[in-house]
PLY file of the C-alpha trace (Angstrom):
ply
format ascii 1.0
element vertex 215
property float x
property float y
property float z
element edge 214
property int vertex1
property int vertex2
end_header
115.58 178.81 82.13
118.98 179.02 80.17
120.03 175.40 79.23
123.61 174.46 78.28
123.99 172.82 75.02
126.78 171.32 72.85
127.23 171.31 69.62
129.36 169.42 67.59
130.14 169.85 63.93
131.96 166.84 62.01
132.70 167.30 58.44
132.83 163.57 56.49
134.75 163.78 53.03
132.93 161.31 51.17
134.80 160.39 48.17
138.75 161.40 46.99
137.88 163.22 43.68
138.63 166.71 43.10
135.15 168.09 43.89
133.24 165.46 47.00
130.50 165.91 48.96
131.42 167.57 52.33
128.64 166.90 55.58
129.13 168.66 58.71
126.37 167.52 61.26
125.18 169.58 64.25
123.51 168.43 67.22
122.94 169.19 70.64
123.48 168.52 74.21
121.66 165.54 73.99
123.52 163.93 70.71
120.17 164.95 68.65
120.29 166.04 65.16
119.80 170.44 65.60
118.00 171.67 62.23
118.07 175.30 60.85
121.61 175.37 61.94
123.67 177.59 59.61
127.25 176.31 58.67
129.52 178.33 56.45
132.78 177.93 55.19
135.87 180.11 53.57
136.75 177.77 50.39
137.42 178.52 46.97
134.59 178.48 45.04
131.14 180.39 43.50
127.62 178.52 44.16
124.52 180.29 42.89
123.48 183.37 43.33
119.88 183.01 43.77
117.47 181.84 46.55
114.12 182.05 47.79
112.00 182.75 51.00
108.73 181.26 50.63
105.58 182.57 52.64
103.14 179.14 53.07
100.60 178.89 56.03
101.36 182.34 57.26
104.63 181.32 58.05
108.33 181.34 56.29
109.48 178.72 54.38
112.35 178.10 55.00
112.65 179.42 59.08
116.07 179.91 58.33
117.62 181.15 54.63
121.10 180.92 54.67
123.01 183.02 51.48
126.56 184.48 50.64
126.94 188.31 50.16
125.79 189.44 46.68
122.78 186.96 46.31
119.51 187.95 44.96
116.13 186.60 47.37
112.62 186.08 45.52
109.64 186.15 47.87
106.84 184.84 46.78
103.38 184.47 48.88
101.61 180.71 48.09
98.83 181.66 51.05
95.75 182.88 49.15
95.56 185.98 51.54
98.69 188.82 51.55
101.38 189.68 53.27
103.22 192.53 54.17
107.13 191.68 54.29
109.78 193.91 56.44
113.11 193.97 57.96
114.79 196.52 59.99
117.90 194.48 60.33
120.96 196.56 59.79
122.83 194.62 57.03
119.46 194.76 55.05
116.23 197.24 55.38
113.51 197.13 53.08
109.92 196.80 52.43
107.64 194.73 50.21
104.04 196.19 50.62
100.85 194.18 51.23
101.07 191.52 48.44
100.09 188.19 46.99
102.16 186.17 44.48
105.77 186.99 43.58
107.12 190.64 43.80
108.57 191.15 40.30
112.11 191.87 41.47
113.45 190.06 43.96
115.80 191.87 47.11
119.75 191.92 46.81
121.66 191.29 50.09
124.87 192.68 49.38
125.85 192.91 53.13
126.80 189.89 55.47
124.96 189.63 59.24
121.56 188.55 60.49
118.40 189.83 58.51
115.37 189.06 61.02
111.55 189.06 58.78
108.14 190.28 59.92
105.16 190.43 58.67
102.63 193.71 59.22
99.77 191.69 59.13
100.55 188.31 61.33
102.62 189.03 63.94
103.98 185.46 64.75
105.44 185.15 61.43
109.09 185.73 61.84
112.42 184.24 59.32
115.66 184.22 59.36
118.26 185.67 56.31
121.90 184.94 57.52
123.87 186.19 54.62
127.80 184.87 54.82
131.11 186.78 53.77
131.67 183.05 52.86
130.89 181.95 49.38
129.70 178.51 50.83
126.69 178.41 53.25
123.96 175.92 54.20
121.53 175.19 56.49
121.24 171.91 58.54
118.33 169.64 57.58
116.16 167.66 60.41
119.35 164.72 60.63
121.53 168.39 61.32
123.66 168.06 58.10
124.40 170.27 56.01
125.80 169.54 52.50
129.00 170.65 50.81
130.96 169.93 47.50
133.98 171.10 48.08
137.92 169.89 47.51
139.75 169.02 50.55
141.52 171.50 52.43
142.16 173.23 55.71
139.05 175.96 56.13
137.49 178.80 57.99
134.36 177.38 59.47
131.12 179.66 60.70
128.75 178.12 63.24
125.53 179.67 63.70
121.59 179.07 65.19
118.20 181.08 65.73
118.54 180.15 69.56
122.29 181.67 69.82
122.68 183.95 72.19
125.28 186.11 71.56
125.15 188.03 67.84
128.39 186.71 67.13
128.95 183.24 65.25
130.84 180.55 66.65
134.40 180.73 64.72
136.69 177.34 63.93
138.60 175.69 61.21
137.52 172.61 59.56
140.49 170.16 58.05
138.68 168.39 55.16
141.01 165.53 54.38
140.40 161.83 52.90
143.27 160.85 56.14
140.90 162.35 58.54
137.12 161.68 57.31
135.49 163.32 60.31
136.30 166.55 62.39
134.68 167.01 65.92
134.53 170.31 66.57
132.87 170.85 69.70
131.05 174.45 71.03
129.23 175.08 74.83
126.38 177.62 74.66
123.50 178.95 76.24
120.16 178.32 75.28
117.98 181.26 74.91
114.89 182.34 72.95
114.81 183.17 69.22
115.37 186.72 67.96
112.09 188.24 67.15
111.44 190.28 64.40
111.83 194.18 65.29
108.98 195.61 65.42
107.60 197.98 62.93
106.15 201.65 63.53
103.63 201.17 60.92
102.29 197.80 62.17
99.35 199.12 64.32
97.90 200.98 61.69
97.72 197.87 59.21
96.30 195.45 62.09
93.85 197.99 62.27
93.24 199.06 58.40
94.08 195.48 56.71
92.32 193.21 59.24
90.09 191.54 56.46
93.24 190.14 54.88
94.14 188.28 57.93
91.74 185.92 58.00
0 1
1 2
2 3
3 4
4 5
5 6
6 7
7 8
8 9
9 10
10 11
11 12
12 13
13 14
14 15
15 16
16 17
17 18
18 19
19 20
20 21
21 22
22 23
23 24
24 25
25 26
26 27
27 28
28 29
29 30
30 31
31 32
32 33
33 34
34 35
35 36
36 37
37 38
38 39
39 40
40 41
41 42
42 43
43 44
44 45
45 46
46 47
47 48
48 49
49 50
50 51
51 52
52 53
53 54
54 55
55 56
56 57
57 58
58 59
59 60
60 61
61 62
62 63
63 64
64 65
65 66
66 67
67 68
68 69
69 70
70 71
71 72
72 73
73 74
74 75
75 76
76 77
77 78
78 79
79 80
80 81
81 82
82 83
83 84
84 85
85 86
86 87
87 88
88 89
89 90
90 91
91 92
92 93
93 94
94 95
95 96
96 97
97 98
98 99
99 100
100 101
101 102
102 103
103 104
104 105
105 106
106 107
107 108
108 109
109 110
110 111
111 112
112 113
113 114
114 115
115 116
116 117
117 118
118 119
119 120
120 121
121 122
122 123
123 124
124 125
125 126
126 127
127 128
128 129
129 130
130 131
131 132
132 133
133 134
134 135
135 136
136 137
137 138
138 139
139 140
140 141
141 142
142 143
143 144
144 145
145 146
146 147
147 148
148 149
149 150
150 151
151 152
152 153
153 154
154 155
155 156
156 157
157 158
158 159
159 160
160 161
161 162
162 163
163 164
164 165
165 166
166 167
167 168
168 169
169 170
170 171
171 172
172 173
173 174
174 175
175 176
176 177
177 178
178 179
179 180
180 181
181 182
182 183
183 184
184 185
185 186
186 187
187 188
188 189
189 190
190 191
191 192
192 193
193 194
194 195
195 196
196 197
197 198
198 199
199 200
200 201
201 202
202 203
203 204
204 205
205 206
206 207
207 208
208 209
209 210
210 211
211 212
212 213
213 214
């Protein structure tokens, strides 16, 4: 059953220099800190252009990835058995083939929108890519915060969470100023269940053919 919940986003400028630490902390209906939220937000700036989606315990690590456009994702396997890595997500498609260790080149994600994972071989695993127009993006932690360094200023600010359920983000602005060092910004949604990875035409024939590398 759909569940309201409410978010609320406060950014806290934490010191007056040039360059401070920006948090914005999301949490729901119930005033509890929401992790694997992504928050991003239209400042000047250019953070690194590197990340990585990890594959431990037949599951990925992080659930939730969050990049700008342009940025370059290594995925390496730590199980001791391989994995078969997909998306048919329209701002990114591409295969890595059954595998163990770290592909030699990673995947560029030159496109912003949501890139849902699978895996051929264990069906359950699904992860999360949401690559930003916005050169700054994080993902909330388990206190739902999400770290910035940024200069103050008046900003475009991107809301977004696996259990959205609309594909659109949740649009605001964000007013990062020592005179106002926190910024409610409050959103009403609907609860519903996590995208699922699409599933893949070729997925029957490796449960069938690649079994002994599931277990």
């Amino acid at each position: 059953m759909l569940r309201q919940l409410g978010w609320l986003a406060a950014g806290v400028l934490a010191a007056l220099t040039a360059q401070a630490e920006v948090r914005v902390q999301v949490v729901d209906g119930q005033g509890q800190p929401l992790a694997d939220a992504v928050v991003s937000i239209q400042a000047p700036g250019a953070p690194a252009s590197t990340a990585v989606m990890d594959q431990v315990g037949k599951q990925f690590v992080p659930r939730v990835l969050a990049v700008s456009t342009g940025t370059a994702v290594a995925f390496p396997n730590r199980d001791d058995i391989r994995h078969h890595v997909y998306s048919f997500s329209e701002p990114k498609r591409f295969e890595l083939r059954l595998y163990h260790g770290t592909p030699s080149q990673p995947v560029q994600f030159d496109s912003p929108g949501l890139v849902v994972l699978g895996c051929n071989i264990h069906d359950w695993m699904v992860g999360y890519i949401y690559v930003s127009a916005d050169p700054w993006v994080a993902v909330t932690d388990a206190q739902g915060i999400a770290r910035f360094a940024l200069p103050a200023g008046d900003y475009p600010l991107t809301l977004w969470h696996p259990d959205w359920p609309q594909p659109q983000p949740w649009q605001g602005r964000a007013a990062l100023s020592a005179n106002t060092p926190t910024l409610p910004l409050a959103v009403r949604i609907s609860a519903a269940a996590p995208a699922a990875a699409p599933s893949n035409p070729f997925a029957e024939a490796f449960q069938r053919n690649l079994q002994q590398h599931a277990d």
